[in-house]
N, C-alpha and C positions, 0 to 999 in steps of 0.2 A: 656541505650541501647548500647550494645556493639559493636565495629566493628573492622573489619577486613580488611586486601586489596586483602586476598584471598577470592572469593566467594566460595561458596558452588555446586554443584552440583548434581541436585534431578538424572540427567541422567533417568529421567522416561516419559519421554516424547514420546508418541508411537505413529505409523501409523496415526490413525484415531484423536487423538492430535493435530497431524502434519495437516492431512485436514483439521481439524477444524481452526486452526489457519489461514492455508492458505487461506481457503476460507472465513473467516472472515474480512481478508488483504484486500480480492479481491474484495468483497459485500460488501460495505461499506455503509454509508450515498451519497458517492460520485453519485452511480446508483439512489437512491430515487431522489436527487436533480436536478444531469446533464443531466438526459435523456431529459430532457425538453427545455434545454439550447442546447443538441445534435439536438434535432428537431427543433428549432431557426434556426439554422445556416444550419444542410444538410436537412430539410424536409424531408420526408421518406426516406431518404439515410442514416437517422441515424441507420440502419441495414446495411447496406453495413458498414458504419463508425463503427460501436460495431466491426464487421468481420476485419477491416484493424487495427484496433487497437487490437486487442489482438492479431493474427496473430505476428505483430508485437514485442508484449510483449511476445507470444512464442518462436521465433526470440533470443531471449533473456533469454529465461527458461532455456532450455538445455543447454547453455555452464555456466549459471546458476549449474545447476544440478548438471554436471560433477564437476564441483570445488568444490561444498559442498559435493560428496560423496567422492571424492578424500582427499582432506583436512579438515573431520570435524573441526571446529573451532567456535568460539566467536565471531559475529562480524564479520561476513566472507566479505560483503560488503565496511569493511574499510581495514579487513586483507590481501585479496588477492590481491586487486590495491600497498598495501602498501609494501607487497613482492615481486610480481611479477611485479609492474613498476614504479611505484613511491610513498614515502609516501607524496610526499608535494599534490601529485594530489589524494588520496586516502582520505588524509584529505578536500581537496577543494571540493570532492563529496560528505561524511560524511556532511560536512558544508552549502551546497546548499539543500540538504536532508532537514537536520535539520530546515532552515528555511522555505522550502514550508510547512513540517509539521507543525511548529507552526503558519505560517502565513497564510496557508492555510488547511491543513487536520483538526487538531483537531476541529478549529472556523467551519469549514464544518460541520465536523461529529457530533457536539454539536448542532448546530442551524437549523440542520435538525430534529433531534431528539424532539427539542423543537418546533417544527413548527408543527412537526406529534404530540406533547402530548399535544398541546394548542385545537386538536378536546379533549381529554378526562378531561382534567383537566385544573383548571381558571390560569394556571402560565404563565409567559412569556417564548418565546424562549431563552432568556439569563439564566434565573432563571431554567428554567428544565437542560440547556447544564451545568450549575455550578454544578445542583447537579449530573450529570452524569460524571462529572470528579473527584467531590468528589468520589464516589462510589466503582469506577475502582481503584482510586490512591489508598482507604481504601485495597480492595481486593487485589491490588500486594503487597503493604505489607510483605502478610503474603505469598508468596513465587509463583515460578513459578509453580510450581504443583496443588495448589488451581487455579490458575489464568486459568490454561491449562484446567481444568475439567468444569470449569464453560464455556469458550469457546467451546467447545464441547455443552452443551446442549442447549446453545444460537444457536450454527451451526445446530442444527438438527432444532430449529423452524425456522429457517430463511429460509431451504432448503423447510421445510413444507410452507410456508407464500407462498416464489416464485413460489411454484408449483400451487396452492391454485388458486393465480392471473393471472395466465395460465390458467389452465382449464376451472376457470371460466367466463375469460374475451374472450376466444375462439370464442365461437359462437355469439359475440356481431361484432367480427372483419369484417368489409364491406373491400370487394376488392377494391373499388373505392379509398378507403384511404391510398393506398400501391402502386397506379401506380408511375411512373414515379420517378424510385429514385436515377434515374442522372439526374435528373431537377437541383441540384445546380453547378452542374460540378466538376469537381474535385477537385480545390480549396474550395470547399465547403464542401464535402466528408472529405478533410484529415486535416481542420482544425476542424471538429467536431473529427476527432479521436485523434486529440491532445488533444483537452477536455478529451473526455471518454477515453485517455489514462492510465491516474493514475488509472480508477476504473477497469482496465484490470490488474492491476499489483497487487504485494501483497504475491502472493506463490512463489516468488525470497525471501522474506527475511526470507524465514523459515534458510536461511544459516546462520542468526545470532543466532540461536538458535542450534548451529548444535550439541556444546558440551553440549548439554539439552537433545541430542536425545537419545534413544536406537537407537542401528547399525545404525547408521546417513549415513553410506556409502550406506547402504538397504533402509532406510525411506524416504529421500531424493527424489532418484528416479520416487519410488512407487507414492509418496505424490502425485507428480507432473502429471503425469499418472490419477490420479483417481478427482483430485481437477480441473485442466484444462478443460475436457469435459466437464464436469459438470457445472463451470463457462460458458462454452461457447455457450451451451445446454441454461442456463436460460438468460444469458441476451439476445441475437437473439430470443429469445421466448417474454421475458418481453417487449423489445422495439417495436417489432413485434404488441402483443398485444395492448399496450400503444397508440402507431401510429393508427393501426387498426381500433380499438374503438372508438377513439375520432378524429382523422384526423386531418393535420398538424397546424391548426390555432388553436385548441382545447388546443392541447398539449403543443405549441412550448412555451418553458418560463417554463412550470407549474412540479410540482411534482408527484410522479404515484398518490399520493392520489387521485389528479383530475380522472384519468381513475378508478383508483377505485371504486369511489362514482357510476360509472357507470353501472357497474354489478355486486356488491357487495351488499347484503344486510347489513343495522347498522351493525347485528350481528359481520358478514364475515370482517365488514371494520373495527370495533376495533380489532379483529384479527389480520389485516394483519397489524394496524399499530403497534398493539404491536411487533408480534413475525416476522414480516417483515422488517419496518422501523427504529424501534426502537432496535429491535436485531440487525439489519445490522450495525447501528451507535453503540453502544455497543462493538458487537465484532470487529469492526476497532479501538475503542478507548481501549478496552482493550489489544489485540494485539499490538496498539502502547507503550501505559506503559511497555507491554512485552519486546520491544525492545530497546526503549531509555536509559536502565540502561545498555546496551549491548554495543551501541557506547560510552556510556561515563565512562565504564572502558576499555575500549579499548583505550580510548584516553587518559586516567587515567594513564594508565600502561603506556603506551611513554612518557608520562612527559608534554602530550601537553595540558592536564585539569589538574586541583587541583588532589592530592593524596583523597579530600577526596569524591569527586566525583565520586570514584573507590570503594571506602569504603562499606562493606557490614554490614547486622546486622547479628550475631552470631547463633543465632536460626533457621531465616528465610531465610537466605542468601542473602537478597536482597537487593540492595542500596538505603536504604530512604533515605539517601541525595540528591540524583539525582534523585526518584520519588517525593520529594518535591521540588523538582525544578519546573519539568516540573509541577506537578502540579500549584502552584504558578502561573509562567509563562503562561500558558494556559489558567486560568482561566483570568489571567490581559488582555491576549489580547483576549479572548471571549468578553470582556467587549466593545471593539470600533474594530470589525473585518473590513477589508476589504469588498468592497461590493459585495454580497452575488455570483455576476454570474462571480465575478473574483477570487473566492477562488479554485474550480480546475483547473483553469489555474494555478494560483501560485504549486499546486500541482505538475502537469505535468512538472512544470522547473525543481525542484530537482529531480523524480522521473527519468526524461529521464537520465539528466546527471548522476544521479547515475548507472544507467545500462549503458550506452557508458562506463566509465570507468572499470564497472564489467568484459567487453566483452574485454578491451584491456589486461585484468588479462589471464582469458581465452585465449588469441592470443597466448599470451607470452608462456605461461606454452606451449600448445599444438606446438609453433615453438621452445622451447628450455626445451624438457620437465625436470623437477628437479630430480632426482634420485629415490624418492619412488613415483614418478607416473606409476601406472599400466595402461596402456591405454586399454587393455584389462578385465579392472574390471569394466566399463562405459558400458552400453548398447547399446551405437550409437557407428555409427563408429567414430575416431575422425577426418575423413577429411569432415564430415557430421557437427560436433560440429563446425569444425572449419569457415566452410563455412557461418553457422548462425551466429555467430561472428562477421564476418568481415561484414555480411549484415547489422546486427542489428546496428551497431557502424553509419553508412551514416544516417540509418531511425528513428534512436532516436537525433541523432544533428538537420535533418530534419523536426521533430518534432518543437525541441524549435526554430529553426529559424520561422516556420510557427507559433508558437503560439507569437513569439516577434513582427511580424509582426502586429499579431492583436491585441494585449496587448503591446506597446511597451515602456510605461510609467511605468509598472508593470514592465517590464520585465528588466528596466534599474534601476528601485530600489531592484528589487531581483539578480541583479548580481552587483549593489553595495555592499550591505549587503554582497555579498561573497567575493568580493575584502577585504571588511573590513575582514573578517576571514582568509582571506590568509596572510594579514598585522601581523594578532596575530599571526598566526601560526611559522612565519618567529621569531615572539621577543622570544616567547615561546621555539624552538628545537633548538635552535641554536649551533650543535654541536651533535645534541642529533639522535642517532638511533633507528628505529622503532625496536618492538619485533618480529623481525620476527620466534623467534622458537615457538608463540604462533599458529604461522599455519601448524606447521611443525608435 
């Protein structure tokens, strides 16, 4: 197998591609599991809490937006902190990223998946999450353009599934089970939306796939426009429901399969677990393959990971060395996860600080804009972009202090673990400059 340290570029990555993937990001295993752990903690406030939590993560779309249609690029999540403010801190949020997702997202999105396939088949939830990493890691392989098509069809049954579980869990929903959804007060509210923060997010990193896109300066935008509502539309619906139907002692803790069982016939409930639960963990796991070979030739090229970590295959363009890493890696720690109601917390650590520092990218560019910024090629005004920014940057720190607060044992070993990666980073560049004309 031959390699290369230049990757290849399918550059066919289009509109509805772009939704697919984002919406894939955003519907994950993380909604099948959290909503129940949402209703734990805000009791029917866990619909207010979906609402301040994406809010939030929109807060953060658009100055999003703006930087990936301005600066198509690779990696746009490590490249624009690392041009626009710092690379030691562009790598510290790459690095806090990286271990929520392994120590948190993938172990998530595999052991939900095997939790929904233990109703169809006699495997365990480790044993189905294994072979659902096998699967994904087989299929990126053979390039982003398979990987992208197959998300796509996976996103159309997932939108069918969620719909499915709406309409037909509707007329089952009792008002009595939806009063009162400041009973936990607000401390209660926005510590559940630190939870269901990570499964709000997702269509921000379409930026790392920008030089994948056709007109990424056009699709970008678009994406975001047509994937948002639509995330926003099903889960205030799905939680809605979920609460509705089975009311806060029913739910709190449990998985939607529980509400399912409820108005669902057999039929209708392998359905949903297939092309609902099972695609939602899917296409977050494939989406994630999609991107981890993205920060790790990005970090490749700086000098700050092995050259061969950067390394593509000739044919397919895509870095099996770094897809069999993370595979590897994921599967070792699917083997002894975290326990199961702490894994999107660990999510929401990396996820917030990687957006704080996106948005200080954004501050930067829009106070000192670089020479080929058109501020007039962005749809919003940019004192509108920049406003979101500066908001987004208090209510994503806000975030991880409230989630440390109640995770704070977690929270002091997942920002060890990134003290530890600021220590490598310092032996590693020392001396050495980021590529900044990779965003240019």
């Amino acid at each position: 197998m031959a390699a290369s340290n230049t990757p290849q570029s399918d550059a066919d990555i289009g509109l509805l591609d772009a939704v697919a993937i984002e919406v894939g990001l955003i519907i994950g295993g993380a909604l099948f599991a959290l909503v129940g752990v949402g209703v734990d903690i805000a009791g029917t406030g866990v619909v207010v809490s979906f609402g301040v939590a994406i809010t939030i993560a929109v807060l953060g779309l658009v100055p999003t937006a703006m930087l990936g249609a301005s600066f198509p690029t690779t990696c746009g999540h490590y490249r624009y902190p690392a041009r626009f403010v710092s690379p030691a801190l562009a790598f510290l949020a790459a690095w806090g990223l990286g271990i929520s997702m392994f120590a948190g997202g993938l172990p998530l999105y595999a052991l939900t998946a095997g939790e929904y396939l233990t109703a169809l088949i006699p495997f365990s939830a480790t044993a189905s999450g294994i072979g659902l990493l096998t699967l994904f890691f087989v299929l990126n392989l053979f390039g982003i353009r398979l990987a992208a098509k197959v998300q796509l069809l996976m996103f159309v049954g997932l939108v069918v599934a969620l719909g499915a579980f709406v309409a037909f869990g509707a007329p089952t929903v009792e008002a009595a089970n939806l009063t009162s959804p400041f009973a936990s007060g607000p401390v209660g509210i926005l510590a559940a939306a630190g939870v269901l923060y990570f499964t709000c997010l997702g269509a921000n990193f379409v930026i790392d796939i920008g030089g994948d896109l056709r007109d990424a300066t056009v699709t970008i935008p678009r994406s975001f426009l047509l994937s948002i509502p639509l995330v926003f539309l099903l889960y205030v619906s799905v939680a809605a429901v979920a609460v509705g139907s089975l009311g806060v002692e029913a739910m709190a803790g449990q998985t939607l399969e529980i509400a399912a069982e409820r108005f669902l016939s057999p039929a209708f409930q392998t359905v949903f677990i297939i092309c609902g639960a099972l695609f939602a963990v899917a296409t977050s796991l494939n989406a994630t393959f999609i991107l981890i070979p993205k920060y790790a030739g990005a970090l490749a090229d700086d000098g700050v990971f092995p050259a061969a970590l950067g390394a593509t295959n000739d044919r397919f363009g895509t870095a099996h060395w770094t897809l069999l890493g993370t595979y590897l890696l994921s599967a070792a720690i699917l083997l002894a996860p975290l326990p199961f109601e702490q894994l999107g917390t660990m999510l929401a650590f990396g996820g917030a600080l990687v957006v704080t520092v996106v948005m200080l990218a954004a501050i930067s560019v829009l106070r000192d804009p670089p020479s080929e910024f058109d501020p007039g090629a962005f749809p919003v005004s940019t004192r509108v972009v920049y406003a979101m920014a500066v908001l987004a940057v208090p209510l994503n720190l806000l975030l991880i202090a409230l989630l440390a607060t109640q995770s704070t044992t977690l929270f002091l070993a997942w920002a060890g673990l990134v003290a530890l990666g600021v220590l490598f980073y310092h032996l590693r560049t020392d001396g050495i400059e980021p590529n900044a004309e990779a965003v240019e």
